[in-house]
Every structure is written in structure tokens, then in C-alpha cells.
C-alpha positions in Angstrom: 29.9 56.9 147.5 26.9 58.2 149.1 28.3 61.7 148.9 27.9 61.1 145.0 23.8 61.1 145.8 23.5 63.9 147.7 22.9 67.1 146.3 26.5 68.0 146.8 27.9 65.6 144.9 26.0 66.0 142.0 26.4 69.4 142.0 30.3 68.2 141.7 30.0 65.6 139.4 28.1 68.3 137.3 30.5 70.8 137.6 33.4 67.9 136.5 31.7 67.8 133.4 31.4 71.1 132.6 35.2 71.6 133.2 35.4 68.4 130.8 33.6 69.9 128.2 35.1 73.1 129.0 38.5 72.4 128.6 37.9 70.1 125.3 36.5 73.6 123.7 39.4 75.5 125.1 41.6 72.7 123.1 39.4 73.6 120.1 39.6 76.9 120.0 43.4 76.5 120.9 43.7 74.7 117.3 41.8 76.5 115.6 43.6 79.7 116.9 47.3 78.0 115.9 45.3 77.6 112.2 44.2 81.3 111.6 48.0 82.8 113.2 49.5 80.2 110.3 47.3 81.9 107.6 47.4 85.3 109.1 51.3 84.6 109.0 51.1 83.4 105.3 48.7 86.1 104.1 50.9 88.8 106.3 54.0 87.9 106.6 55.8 86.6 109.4 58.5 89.6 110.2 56.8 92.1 112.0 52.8 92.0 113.7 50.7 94.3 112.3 46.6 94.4 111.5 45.1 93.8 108.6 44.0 96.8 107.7 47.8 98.2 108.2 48.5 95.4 105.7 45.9 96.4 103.4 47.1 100.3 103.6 50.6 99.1 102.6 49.4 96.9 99.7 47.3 99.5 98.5 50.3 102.0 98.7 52.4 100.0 96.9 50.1 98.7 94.2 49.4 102.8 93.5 53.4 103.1 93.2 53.5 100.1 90.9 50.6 101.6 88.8 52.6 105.2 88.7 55.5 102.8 87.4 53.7 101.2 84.7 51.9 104.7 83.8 55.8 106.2 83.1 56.7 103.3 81.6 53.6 103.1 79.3 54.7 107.0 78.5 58.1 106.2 77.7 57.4 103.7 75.3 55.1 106.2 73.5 58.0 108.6 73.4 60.5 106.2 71.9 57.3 104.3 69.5 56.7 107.8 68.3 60.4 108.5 67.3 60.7 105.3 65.6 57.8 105.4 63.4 59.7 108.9 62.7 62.5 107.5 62.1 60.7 104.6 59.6 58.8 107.4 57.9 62.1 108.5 56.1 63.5 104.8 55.6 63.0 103.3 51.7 59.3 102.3 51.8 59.0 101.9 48.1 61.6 100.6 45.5 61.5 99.3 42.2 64.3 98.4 39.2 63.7 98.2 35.2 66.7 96.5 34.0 66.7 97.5 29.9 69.5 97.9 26.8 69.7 101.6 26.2 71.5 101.9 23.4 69.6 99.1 21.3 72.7 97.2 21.3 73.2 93.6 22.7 74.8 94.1 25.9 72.5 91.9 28.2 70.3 94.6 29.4 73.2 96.4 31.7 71.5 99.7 31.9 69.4 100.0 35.0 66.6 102.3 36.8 65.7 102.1 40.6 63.5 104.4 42.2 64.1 104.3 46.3 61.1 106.3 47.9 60.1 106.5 51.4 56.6 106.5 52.8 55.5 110.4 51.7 56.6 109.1 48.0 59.5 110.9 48.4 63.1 109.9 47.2 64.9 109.1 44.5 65.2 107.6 41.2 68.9 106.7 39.8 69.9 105.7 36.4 73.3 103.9 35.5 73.4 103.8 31.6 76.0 101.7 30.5 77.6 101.4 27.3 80.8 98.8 25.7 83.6 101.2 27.7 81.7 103.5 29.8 78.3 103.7 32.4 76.9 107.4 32.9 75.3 107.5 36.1 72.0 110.0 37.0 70.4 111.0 40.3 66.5 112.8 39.7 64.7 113.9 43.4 61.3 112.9 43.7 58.9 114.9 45.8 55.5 113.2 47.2 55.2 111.3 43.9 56.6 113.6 41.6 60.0 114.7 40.0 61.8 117.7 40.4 63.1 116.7 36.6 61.7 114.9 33.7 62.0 111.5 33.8 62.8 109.2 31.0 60.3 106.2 30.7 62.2 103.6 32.5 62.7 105.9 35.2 58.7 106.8 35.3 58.4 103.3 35.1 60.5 102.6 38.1 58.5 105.0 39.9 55.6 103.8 38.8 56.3 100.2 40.1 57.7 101.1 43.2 54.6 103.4 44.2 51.8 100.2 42.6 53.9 97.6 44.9 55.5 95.7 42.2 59.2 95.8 42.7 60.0 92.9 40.4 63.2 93.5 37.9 61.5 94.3 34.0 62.3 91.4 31.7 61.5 92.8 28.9 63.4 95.6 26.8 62.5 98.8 27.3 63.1 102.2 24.9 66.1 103.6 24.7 67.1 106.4 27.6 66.8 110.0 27.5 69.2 111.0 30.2 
């Protein structure tokens, strides 16, 4: 015991501590070492080791090829938007029927207009006129809003409808037909 008075000794017991203390922050740092190779592992990946900054490259790498993806896939869909509104530009945008008695006689109103235009106005306007043992039916081209041929009034008024929005069937009787 008296060597633990002597300068020696505390010069020992001194050092002790010291490797005390020493080796409780080497078991710190030893934990918190297992912590940050767990999340380096999580945020890396555990196959092969690499740096961060190689990590970063190859993110950045492939977010640029995943951008270049979405850019061609943002172009076609342009492409094939472009060809169906095309495409919807000649499909029946417009339509309208006047149902009416064209000979004046009391057949139930079985003589029918319907105009069928597409979004320039352009289309056409048929005409079925019946009568008690035979229908006549009629074809007129309409250009941008106007017809290539006179139109009788129901047809005018079937164009007429169809272009103002209202495609509702006419309820009333209308004039007689012109062909």
C-alpha cells in the first residue's frame, strides 16, 4: 500500500484512470461508429462500398436518365394528343333533327332532317321525305356553315340548331319540303 503514496504510484493510479476513461470512449465511439455504417448502409446500399460522393454521381446519373425518359415520354404524348384532337376535329361535333309532315298529310310527322357537322361546321345535312308507299331520301354537303346546295327550311333549320347548340327533335309542324 505505501507504493500507492509515492509518486510512482499515483502516477499509476492516474494512468489506470485514464485507460478507464479511455477505453469507455473507445466503446463510445465503437457504438456510435456501428450507428453511422447502419445508416451509411441504409442510405447506400449494402452490396458494394463506395463513397458518398460516388453514390451521389450515380444518383445524379440516373435521375438525368429518368428525366430524358419522362422528357420522351412527355413528347410522345404530344404526338399522339396532337393526332387525336385531329382525329376529333373531323368526328360529328354538331347535330340536329326537325322531325315535320311534308306532304300536309297526317302521317305522324315521318319526314325527317338531320344535319351532322363536325367542328369546322362542315358536314352534312340528310333529308328522308316519306310519303303513304314511298320515302325519298336527300344528301346536301355543307362547307364551314354553308351549303354547296339550297336548302329547304327544315334542312336550314337543322343546320341552324345544330350550329346554336340545340339538338332537340322539332315538335311542331314545319312547311312542306322542297327537295
Amino acid at each position: 500500500m505505501d507504493e500507492l503514496t509515492t509518486t510512482q504510484g499515483i502516477a499509476a493510479l492516474a494512468a489506470g484512470g485514464v485507460a478507464i476513461v479511455a477505453l469507455l470512449a473507445c466503446l463510445v465511439l465503437a457504438v456510435r461508429l456501428r450507428r453511422l455504417r447502419r445508416d451509411q448502409t441504409a442510405v447506400l446500399g449494402g452490396g458494394d462500398s463506395r463513397d458518398l460522393v460516388a453514390h451521389a454521381a450515380r444518383l445524379e446519373d440516373e435521375f438525368r436518365a429518368l428525366r430524358d425518359w419522362v422528357d420522351d415520354m412527355a413528347a410522345q404524348l404530344d404526338r399522339r394528343m396532337g393526332t387525336a384532337e385531329e382525329r376529333l376535329d373531323g368526328a360529328i361535333a354538331y347535330r340536329a333533327l326537325v322531325r315535320y309532315d311534308a306532304y300536309n298529310e297526317m302521317s305522324g310527322r315521318q319526314s325527317t332532317s338531320i344535319a351532322l357537322l363536325d367542328a369546322s361546321r362542315s358536314g352534312v345535312v340528310l333529308s328522308s321525305i316519306h310519303h303513304r308507299d314511298q320515302a325519298r331520301l336527300y344528301a346536301k354537303q355543307v362547307r364551314e356553315g354553308e351549303a354547296e346546295l339550297e336548302l329547304s327550311p327544315e334542312e336550314a333549320e337543322a343546320v341552324e340548331r345544330a350550329l346554336g347548340g340545340d339538338g332537340a327533335v322539332d315538335t311542331q309542324g314545319a312547311a312542306p319540303a322542297s327537295g
